[in-house]
N, C-alpha and C positions, 0 to 999 in steps of 0.2 A: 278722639284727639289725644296723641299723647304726650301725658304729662311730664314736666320737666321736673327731676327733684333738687331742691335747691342745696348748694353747698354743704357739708357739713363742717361745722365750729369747733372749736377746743377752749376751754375755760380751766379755771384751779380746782371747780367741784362745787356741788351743790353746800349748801348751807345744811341740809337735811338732808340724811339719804332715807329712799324711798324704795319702797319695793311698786312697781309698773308693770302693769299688763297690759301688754299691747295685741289687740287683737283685729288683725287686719289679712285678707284673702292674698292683695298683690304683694309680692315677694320683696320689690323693689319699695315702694313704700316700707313695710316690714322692718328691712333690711337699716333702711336710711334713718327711721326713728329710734330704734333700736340703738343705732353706733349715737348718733348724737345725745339720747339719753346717758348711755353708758360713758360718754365721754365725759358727762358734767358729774360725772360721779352717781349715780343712782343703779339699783341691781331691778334689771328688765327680765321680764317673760313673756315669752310669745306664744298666739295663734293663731291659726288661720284658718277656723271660720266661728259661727258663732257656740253650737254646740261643745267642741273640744273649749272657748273660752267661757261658758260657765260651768264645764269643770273643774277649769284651771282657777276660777277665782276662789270656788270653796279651797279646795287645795290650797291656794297660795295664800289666799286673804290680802289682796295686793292694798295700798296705798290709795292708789290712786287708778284708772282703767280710762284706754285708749281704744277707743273703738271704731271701726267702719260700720255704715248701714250697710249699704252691697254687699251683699254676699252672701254662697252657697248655704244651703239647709235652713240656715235662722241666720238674719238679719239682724242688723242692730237694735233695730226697735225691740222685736223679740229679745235681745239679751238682756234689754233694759228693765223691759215690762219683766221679765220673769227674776231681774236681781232684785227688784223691788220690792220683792213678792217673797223673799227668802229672809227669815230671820237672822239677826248677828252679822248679815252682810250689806243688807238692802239701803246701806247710808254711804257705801264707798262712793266716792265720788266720780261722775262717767263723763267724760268727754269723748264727742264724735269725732272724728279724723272721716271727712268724704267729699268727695267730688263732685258731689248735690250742692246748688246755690240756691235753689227754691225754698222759696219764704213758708212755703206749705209744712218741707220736710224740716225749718227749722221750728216752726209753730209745732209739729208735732212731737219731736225731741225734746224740748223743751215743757210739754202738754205734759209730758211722761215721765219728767222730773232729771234730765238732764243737766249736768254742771256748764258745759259751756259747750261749744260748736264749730269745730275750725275745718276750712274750706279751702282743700288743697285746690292749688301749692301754698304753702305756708311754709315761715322761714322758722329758725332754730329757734330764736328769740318769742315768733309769737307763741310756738309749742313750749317751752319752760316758761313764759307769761300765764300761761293759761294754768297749768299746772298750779301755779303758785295761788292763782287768785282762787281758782278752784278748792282747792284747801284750804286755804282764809278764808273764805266764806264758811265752808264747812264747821270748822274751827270756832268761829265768832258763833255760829247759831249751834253748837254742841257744848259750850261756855254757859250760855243762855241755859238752855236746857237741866243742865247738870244744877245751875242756880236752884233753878225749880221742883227738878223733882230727884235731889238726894237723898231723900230720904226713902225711896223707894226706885233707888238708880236702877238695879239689876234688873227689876220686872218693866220699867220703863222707857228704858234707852231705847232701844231699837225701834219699839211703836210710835213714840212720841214725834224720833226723828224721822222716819218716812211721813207720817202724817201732817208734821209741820210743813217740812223740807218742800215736799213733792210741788201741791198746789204754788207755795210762795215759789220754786223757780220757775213756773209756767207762766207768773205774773211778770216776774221780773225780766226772764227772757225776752216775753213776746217788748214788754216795755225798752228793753235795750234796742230790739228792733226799730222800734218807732222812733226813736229818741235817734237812729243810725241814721235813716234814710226817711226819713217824712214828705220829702219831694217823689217817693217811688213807687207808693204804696195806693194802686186804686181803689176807688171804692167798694170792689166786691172784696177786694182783699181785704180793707180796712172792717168791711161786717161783719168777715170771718176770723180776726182778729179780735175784733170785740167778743164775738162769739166764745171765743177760747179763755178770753180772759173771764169774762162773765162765770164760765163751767170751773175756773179752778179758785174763783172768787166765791163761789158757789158752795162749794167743800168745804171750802176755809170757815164759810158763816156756821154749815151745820157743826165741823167740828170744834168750834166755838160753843157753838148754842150746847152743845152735849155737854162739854166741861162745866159749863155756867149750871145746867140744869145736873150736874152731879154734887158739886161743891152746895150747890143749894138744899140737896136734900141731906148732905153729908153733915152741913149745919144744925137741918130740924131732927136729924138723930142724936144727934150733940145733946140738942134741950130737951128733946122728945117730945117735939112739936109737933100740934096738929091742930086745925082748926075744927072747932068741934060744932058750930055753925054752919060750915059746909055742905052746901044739898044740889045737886046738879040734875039733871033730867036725862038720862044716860038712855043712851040709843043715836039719835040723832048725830049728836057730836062723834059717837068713836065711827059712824060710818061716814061723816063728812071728812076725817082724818086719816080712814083707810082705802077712800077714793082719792083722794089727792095726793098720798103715798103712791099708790097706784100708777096714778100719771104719771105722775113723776118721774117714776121708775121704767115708764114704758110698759106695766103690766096692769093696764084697763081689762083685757078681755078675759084676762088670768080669775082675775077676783070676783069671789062672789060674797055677799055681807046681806044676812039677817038679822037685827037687833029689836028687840025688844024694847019699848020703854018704860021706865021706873026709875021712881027717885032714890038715886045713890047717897051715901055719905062718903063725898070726897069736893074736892077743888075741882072746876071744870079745866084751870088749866092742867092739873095735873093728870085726870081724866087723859083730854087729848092726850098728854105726852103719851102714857102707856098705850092707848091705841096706835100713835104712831109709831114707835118705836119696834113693835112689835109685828105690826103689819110689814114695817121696811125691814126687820131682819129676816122676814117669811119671803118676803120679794128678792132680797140679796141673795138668798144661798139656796132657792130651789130655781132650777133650769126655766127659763121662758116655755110657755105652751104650757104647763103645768099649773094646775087648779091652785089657790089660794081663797082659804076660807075663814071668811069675820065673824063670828054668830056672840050674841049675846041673848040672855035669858034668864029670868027668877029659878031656882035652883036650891030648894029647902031653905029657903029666907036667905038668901045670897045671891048676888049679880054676880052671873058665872061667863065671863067674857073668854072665850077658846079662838085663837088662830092658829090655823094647820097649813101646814105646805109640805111639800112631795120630795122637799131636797134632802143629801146625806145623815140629816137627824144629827145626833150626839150620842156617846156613848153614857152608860151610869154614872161614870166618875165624874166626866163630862159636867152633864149635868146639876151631879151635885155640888161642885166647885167652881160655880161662876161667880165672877168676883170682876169689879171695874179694873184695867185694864191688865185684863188677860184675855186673848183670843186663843183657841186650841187651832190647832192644826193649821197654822196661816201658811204653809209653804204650797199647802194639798187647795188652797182656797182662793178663787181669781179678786174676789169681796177682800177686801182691808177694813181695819179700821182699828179700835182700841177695847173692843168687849164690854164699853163702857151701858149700850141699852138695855139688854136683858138684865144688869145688876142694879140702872136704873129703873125699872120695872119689877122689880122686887123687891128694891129698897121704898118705894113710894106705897105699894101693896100694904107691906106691913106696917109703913106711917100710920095708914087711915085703915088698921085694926083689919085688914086683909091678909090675900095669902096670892103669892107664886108660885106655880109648877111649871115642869117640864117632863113632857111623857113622850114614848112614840107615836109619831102618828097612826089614821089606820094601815091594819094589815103589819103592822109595826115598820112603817115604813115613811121616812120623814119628821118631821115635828110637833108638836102640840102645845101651846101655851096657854094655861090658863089659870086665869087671875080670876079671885074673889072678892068682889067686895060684901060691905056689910051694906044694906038699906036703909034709907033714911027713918027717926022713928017719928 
């Protein structure tokens, strides 16, 4: 069917000008957002398809990005998923421009951290609406943010804001939807709505639980805290932690876990943590179908906990420079996050008179972690 494009407007000019990327295949769309942006005073760039536009947004470093799903080579989704994924860019703000009204493809735009969603034909008025609110939003939760972590802006900014950002607008999205049409939505749609909200609720909890469980231990290195009562029965727990990792993540048949038991000197919750946290970065960043290995064992009067996996490894420097939020190489890595578990797992090691490392795996090929603790006397 084809679409009609609606009038173009004339105004005195933006309040702010904007640098706009508009990336869209049909010419005439293209063409019509284009003149109506540039009317209200803002400096546009164009393309048309998705490839040449995340060219153009390193190049340009636009404002604000206009995008279609449809379309030749890589799709909007792809543009999204992959500007999300890119440091110093992955907070610009993306609004879809398409001719898809399914609730499916907005639940998933929005799943993947999209600003907002307009569904041609759409007039002059709701595309600089959008715009603006798009930005204010951005704006109010990069306020926020700066609040918190100025004192370490530079190495912050980018991760905090995809991290936040992402999950809260998949929440909010899909909730706008509801709150739109609640007379529309059936039941199967409405469980896979739940469904969606659930998964970026989901994220949200763990990247909570990390911050809480970092700032906690950042505390007991403060006093040089440790409880010196502390005796856990180590076995049991790191493999109940690294099967349900496991699940989790979809990588049951992956994993394989031998532990030993002995009584450790440490916190059982702390225990758990290191197990999990280290199972799920062995599960995040080596390929599915690839082995993932738990083993625990007495070790010249040491609990010698090692998990290994098959994925890219790290280099020396790597290595030696892990530090809570800093991730190496996020543009080369599909896994996000904030760098914050391996620095928790080495900061908790050395609490309770332990030790972290990181080596290659075998054949020098993937990962190796492994922590030492002391045994109870």
């Amino acid at each position: 069917m084809t679409e009609h494009l609606p009038t173009t407007g004339i105004d005195k000019g933006p309040a702010k000008l904007l640098k706009v990327l508009v990336i869209e295949d049909d010419v005439r769309w293209r063409t019509w957002v284009e003149s109506n942006l540039e009317s209200a005073g803002h400096h546009v760039h164009t393309a048309s398809d998705g490839i040449v536009g995340l060219e153009m947004i390193a190049q340009v470093k636009p404002d604000v990005i206009l995008c279609d799903i449809e379309m030749p080579r890589l799709n909007g989704f792809g543009v999204l998923e992959a500007l999300r994924q890119q440091p110093g860019i992955s907070d610009i703000p993306l609004i879809f421009l398409t001719s898809r009204n399914a609730r499916v493809d907005q639940r998933k735009g929005m799943a993947l951290g999209a600003d907002d969603y307009l569904t041609k034909p759409f007039s002059r008025e709701e595309l600089l609406s959008a715009i603006a609110g798009a930005l204010s939003r951005r704006e109010t939760l990069a306020e926020r943010l700066r609040h918190y972590t100025e004192e370490h802006r530079r190495e912050l900014a980018a991760p905090w804001a995809h991290e936040l950002l992402t999950p809260l607008n998949g929440i909010l999205g899909i909730a706008s939807m509801l709150e739109a049409e609640p007379g529309a939505i059936s039941p199967a749609e409405l469980r896979e709505l739940a469904r969606s909200i659930h998964a970026s609720a989901r994220r949200q909890q763990e990247f909570a639980r990390k911050l809480v469980q970092h700032f906690q231990v950042e505390q007991m290195k403060e006093f040089n805290w440790r409880d010196p009562a502390a005796v856990v029965e180590a076995g049991a727990g790191i493999e109940d932690e690294a099967i349900g990792v496991a699940e989790r993540m979809g990588r049951s048949t992956d994993l394989q876990v031998e532990c030993v038991r002995a009584a450790v000197a440490i916190n059982v919750q702390w225990l758990r943590a290191l197990a999990a946290e280290l199972t799920e970065n062995a599960c995040k960043f080596s390929p599915k179908g690839s082995p993932v290995t738990v083993t625990a064992r007495v070790v010249d009067g040491l609990y010698r906990i090692e998990i290994t996996d098959l994925g890219p490894g790290m280099t020396p420097e790597e290595r030696s420079s892990i530090a809570a939020f800093r991730q190496f190489d996020r543009a080369k890595h599909e896994q996000q996050g904030l760098g914050l578990g391996l620095s928790l797992v080495r900061n908790v090691a050395r609490l309770h008179r332990g030790s972290c490392g990181l080596e290659p795996g075998p054949g020098g090929q993937g990962l190796r972690a492994v922590v030492e603790l002391p045994l109870a006397e």
